[in-house]
N, C-alpha and C positions, 0 to 999 in steps of 0.2 A: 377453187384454188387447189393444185394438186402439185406444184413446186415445193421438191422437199427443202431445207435448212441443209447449208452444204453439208455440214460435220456430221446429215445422217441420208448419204446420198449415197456411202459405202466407200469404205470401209468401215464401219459403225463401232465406237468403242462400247462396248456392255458393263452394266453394272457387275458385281463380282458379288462371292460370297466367301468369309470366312471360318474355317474349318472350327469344330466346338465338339465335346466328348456326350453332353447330357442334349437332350430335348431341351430348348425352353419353354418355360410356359407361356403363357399366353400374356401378364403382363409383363413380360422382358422385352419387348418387342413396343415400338412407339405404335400410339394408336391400337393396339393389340396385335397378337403374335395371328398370322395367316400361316400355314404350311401346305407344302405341295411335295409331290413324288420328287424324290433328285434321279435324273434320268440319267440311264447309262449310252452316252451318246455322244455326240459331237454340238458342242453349242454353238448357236448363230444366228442370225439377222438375217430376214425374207428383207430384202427391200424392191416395193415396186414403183419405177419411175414410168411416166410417158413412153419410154424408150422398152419397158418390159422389166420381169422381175431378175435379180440376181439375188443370189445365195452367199454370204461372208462368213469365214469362221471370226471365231472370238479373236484370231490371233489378225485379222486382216485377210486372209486368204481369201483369194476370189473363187467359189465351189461351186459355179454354176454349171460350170459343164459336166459335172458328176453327178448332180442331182437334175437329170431331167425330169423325173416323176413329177418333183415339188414345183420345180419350173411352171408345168403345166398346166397344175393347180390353180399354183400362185395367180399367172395370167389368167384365169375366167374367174377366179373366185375372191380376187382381194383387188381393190380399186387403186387407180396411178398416187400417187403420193402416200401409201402406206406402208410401215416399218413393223414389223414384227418380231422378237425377241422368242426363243425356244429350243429345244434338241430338237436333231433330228437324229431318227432312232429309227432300226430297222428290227423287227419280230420276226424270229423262228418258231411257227407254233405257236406257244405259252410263253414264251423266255425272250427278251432282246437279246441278240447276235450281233458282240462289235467287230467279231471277224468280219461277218458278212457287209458290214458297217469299211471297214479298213478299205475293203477291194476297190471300194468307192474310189478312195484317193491313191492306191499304189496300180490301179490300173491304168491303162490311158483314158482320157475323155472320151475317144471314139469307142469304147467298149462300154460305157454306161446306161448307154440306152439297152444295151443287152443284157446289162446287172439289174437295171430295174426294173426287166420286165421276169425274169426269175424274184428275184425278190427288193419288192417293193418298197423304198423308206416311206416312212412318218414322220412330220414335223410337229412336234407336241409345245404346241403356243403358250407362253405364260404370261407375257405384255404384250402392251402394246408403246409403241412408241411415236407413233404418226399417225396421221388420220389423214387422207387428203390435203395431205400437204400443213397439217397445223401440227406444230411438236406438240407432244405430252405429257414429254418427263418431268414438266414443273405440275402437274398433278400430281396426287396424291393416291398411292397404290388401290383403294379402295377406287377411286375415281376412275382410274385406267381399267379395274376387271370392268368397273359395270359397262363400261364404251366395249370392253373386247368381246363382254359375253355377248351382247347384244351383235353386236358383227359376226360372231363366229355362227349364230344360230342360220346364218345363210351357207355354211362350208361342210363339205362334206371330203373324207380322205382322201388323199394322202394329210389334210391339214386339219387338228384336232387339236381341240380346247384342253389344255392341262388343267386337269380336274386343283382345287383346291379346299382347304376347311380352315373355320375359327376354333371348330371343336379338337379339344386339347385330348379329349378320348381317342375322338374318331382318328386324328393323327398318328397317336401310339399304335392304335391298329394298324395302319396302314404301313409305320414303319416294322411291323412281323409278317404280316400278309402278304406283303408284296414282294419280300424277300425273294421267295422261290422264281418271280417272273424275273431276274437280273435290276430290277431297281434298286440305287443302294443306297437309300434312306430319304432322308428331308432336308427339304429347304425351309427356310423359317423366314418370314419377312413383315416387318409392320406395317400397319396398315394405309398409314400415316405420312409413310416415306416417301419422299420424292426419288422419281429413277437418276440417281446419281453414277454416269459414264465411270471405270477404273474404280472405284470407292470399294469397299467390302464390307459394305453396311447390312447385307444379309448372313443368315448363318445356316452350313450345311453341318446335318451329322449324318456318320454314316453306319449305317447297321451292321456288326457285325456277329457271325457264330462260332462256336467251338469243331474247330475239326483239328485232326490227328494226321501228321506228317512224318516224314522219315528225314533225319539231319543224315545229309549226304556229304555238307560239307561245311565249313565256315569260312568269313570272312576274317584278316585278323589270326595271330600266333594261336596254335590249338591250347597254349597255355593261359592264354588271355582273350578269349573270342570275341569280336566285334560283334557281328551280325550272324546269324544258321541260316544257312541255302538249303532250304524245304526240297525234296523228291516226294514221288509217287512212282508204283510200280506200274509199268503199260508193258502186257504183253509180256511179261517176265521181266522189261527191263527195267533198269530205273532212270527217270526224267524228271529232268530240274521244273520245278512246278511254283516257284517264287523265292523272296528274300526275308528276312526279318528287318524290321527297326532296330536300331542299334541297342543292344543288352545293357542291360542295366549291370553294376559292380558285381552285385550278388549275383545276378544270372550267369553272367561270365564266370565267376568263380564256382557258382555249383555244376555250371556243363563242362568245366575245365577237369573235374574230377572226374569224368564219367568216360569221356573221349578220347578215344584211340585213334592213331595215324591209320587213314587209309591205306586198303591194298594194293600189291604194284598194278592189279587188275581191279582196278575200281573203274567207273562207265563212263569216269567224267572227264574232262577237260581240264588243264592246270586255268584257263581261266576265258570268263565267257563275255561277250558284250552286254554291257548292262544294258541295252535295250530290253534283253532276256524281262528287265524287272521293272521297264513301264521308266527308266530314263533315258541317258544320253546312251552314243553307239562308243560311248570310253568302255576299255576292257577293264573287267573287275578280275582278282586273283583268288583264286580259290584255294583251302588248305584243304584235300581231302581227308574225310573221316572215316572210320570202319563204317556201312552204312546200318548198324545195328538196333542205333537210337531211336526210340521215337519219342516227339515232342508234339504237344498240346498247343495251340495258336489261335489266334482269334482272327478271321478272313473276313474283308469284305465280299460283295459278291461280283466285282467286274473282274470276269476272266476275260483269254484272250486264249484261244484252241485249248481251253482248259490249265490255264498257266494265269496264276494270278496276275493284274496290272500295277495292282498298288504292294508295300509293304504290309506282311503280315506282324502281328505282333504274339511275340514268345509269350507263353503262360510257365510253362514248365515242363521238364521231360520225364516219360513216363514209363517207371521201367516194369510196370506191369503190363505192358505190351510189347510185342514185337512186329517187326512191320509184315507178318503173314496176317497178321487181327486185320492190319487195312485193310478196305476195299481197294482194288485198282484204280487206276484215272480212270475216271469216266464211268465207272462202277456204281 
């Protein structure tokens, strides 16, 4: 039998995870806590029918004709009626590249076959959700690795088994080790769980570290500041490099002391697309600042040409620096 369940025939809804600040341990989690790499990628569903495989994003998007590599795979290496759950992640070197990642879908489909043969995606497998044709997901997480490891030990890349651990150590490490490659932390999932479609019954944290930024601008009266528009210098200039999460009372009031109205020759914009910061193409308004400041923040690590995707979050400003102490972008 290799006839999939329509509802996983594609567009395939995915289980989800909820955002959480600490690690949990291992008994937070039903059945016990499992963690895996949280990959900087695009998530989605291999599904292969009779008819051949297609590629889904999480959102329903049909991605087959961008990812031929995986196509390829798929068909010799995964059998008719099987669903599989994962990112797909493309490597620079040492590091995932979600630029390189991006071109996938902002170029046309006739140009992918020519993206992926410069650089190659990865689908990093974490479930599984069909097996020739038998749904899954009323098993139980522990029950789906052992079916998927067993199948994966026949696949060789582009399609790669997401590594995982019980061990609550070995996790910790992975969540500082792997930092430097673009992975931005863990997923945490029980063992126990049934794969429940839309639910957010797993939990991702994301690693982040201390780096030093230059307040170029805010969001928000310079009297009472919302959010700081982060710079870095490139090339002598300076470039908007991400956003803050909205400031807490006290943060506002103490960067409200410090900031100066920017110059009539400041570098920036009155105001930029917030796409600039990983959401909608609505414009955001800038209040430019003297770009004097620098402020202390805590970054995940998915950039995008070196410009953060998600919100950074303010620590504090630091007026024992100035922004010559920084290193440049990319420095």
């Amino acid at each position: 039998m290799s006839e999939l369940p329509a509802e996983l025939r594609g567009p395939v809804a995915l289980a989800l995870a909820r955002a959480e600040e600490a690690i949990p341990d291992v008994g937070s989690m039903p059945g016990g806590a499992w963690y895996e790499p949280k990959w900087d990628g695009f998530r989605g569903a291999v599904v292969v029918s009779q008819a051949g495989p297609r590629v889904w994003s999480r959102q329903g998007k049909d991605m087959t004709d961008r990812f031929p590599d995986i196509v390829a795979a798929a068909g010799v290496q995964v059998a008719a009626g099987t669903v599989l759950d994962g990112e797909l992640v493309i490597w620079n070197g040492t590091r995932l590249d979600f630029d390189l990642l991006q071109r996938r879908l902002v170029n046309p489909g006739t140009k992918a076959a020519g993206l992926a043969a410069q650089h190659p995606a990865s689908f990093m497998v974490f479930d599984l959700l069909a097996l020739r044709g038998e749904d899954l997901r009323r098993r139980t997480l522990a029950q789906r690795r052992e079916v998927l490891e067993a199948l994966a030990q026949g696949w060789s890349p582009p399609l790669q088994l997401s590594p995982t651990t019980s061990d609550e150590a070995v996790a910790r490490e992975w969540f500082v080790d792997y930092r430097p490659t673009g992975i931005e932390g863990l997923v945490v999932k029980g063992s126990t769980q049934l794969y429940r479609p839309g639910r957010r019954e797993w939990v991702k944290v994301k690693s982040r570290e201390t780096r030093e930024v230059i307040i170029g601008a805010v969001t928000g009266p310079i009297a009472r500041p919302d959010t700081i528009v982060a710079g870095l210098l490139h090339e002598g200039q300076l470039v908007i490099v991400g956003k803050s999460v909205p400031l807490s009372r006290s943060q506002a009031s103490s960067l409200a002391k410090v900031l100066e109205p920017g110059p009539a020759q400041h570098p920036w914009p009155d105001e930029v697309s917030s796409s600039r910061f990983g959401s909608s193409r609505d414009k955001v308004k800038l209040t430019k600042v003297e770009p004097n400041m620098v402020a202390e923040v805590l970054a995940d690590s998915a950039l995008q040409a070196g410009v953060w995707r998600h919100p950074l979050r303010f620590v504090r400003h630091r007026p024992d620096l100035t922004p010559a102490d920084l290193p440049p972008l990319g420095g």
